[in-house]
N, C-alpha and C positions, 0 to 999 in steps of 0.2 A: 448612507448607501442603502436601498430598496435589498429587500430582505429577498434572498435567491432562492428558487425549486429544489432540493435536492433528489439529486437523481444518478446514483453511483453505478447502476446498468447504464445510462446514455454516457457515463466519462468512459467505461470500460468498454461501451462498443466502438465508443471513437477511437481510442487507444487499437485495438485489435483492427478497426479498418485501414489505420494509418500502419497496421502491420509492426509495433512497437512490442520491445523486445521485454518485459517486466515480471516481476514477482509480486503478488499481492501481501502486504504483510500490517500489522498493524490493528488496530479493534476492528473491521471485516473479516479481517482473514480469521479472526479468534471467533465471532460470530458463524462464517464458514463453515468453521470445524467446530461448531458445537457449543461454545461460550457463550454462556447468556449476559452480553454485553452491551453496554451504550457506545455508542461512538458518533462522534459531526464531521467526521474526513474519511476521504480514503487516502490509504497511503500506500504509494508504490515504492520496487528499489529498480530502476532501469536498469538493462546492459549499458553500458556505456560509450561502444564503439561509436565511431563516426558517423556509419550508417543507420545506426541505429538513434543516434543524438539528431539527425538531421530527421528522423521519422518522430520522434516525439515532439520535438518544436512544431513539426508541423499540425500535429494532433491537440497540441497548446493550441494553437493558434487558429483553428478550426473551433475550441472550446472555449474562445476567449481569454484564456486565462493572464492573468496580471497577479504580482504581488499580493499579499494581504497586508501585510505589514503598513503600507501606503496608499490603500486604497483609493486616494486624492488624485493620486498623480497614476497612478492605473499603468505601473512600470509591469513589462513583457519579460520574460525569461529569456536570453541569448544560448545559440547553441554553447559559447563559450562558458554559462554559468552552467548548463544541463552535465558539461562534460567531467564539470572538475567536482573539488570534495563540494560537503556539505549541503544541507537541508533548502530546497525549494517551496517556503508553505505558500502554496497559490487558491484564487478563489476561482473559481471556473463557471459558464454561463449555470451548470450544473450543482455547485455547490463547490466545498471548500475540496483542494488536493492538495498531498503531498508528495513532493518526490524527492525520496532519498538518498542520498548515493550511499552513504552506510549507514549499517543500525548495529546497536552493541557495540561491540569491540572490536570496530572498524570494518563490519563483516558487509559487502559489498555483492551484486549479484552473483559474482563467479564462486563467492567463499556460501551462498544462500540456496544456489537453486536445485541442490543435490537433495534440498531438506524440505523439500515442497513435494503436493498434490495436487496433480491436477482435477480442476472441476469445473462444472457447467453452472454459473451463472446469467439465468437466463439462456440468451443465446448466447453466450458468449464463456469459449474454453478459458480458464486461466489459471497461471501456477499459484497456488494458494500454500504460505508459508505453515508449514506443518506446527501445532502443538506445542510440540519438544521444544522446538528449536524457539518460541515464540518465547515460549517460558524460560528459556536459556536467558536470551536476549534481555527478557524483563530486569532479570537475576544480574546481567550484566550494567545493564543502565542504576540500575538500585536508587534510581529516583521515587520519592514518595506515591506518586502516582504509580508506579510502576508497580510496587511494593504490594500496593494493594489490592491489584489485580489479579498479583499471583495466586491467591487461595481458589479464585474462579476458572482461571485457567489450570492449576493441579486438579481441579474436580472433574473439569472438560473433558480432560486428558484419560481421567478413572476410567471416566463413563465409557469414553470412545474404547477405551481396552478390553471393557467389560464386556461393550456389545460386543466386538469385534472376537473375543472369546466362544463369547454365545453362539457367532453366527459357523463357526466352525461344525 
């Protein structure tokens, strides 16, 4: 497979023009807020309503997106797979996405988006999953990767309290 642009402004502007209802969460969102981080996806957690599941297929499918997993057979997401549990990793004309329906302990948009900030990326507003809550999540998944990230993300977190002290 011919090696793709990444460009996580062009997946996030298509998302917001197809009016898609989302939480940024994931190593951007930790980037976002501060974390000096690597990351090769972005990862969102959608609302899940109808309306809002028939606006992101159509923003897939505006961005190309197909499976990773199979990338042979170049299989499409159903509004039927957007709507129910579990992990969508897609590659998109843009690079790689993910879409989650939950992260941690089963925490889903509606249990997520009380814990987010909003921000300007680029042109584009988006709820971006706060610090705290990322580092929860880490803490909750307690996989190895995970594990390891959290000393970067508690320092994030320092800094952002410090300044925010400061700026008082």
């Amino acid at each position: 497979m011919p090696r793709r642009r990444t460009d996580f402004a062009a997946v996030l502007e298509t998302l917001r023009r197809h009016r898609v209802r989302f939480l940024l969460v994931g190593g951007v969102a930790a980037v976002v807020e501060g974390a000096p981080v690597s990351t090769f996806d972005l990862d969102i957690v959608p609302e899940r309503s109808s309306r809002n599941v028939e606006r992101l297929l159509a923003a897939l499918q505006d961005l190309e997106a197909f499976y990773r997993s199979r990338p042979d057979r170049r299989l499409r997401p159903t509004a039927e797979a957007l709507a129910g549990d579990g992990h969508r990793l897609l590659m998109t004309r843009y690079g790689p996405l993910d879409v989650l329906a939950v992260i941690g302990n089963k925490r889903d948009f509606a249990a997520l988006s009380s814990h987010t900030r909003r921000r300007t990326l680029g042109s584009v507003n988006v709820q971006v999953l706060d610090l705290e809550t990322q580092i929860d999540v880490q803490e909750e998944l307690g996989q190895r990767k995970d594990q390891l990230m959290l000393p970067v993300l508690r320092e994030a977190l320092r800094l952002q309290q410090c300044n925010a002290k400061h700026k008082k």
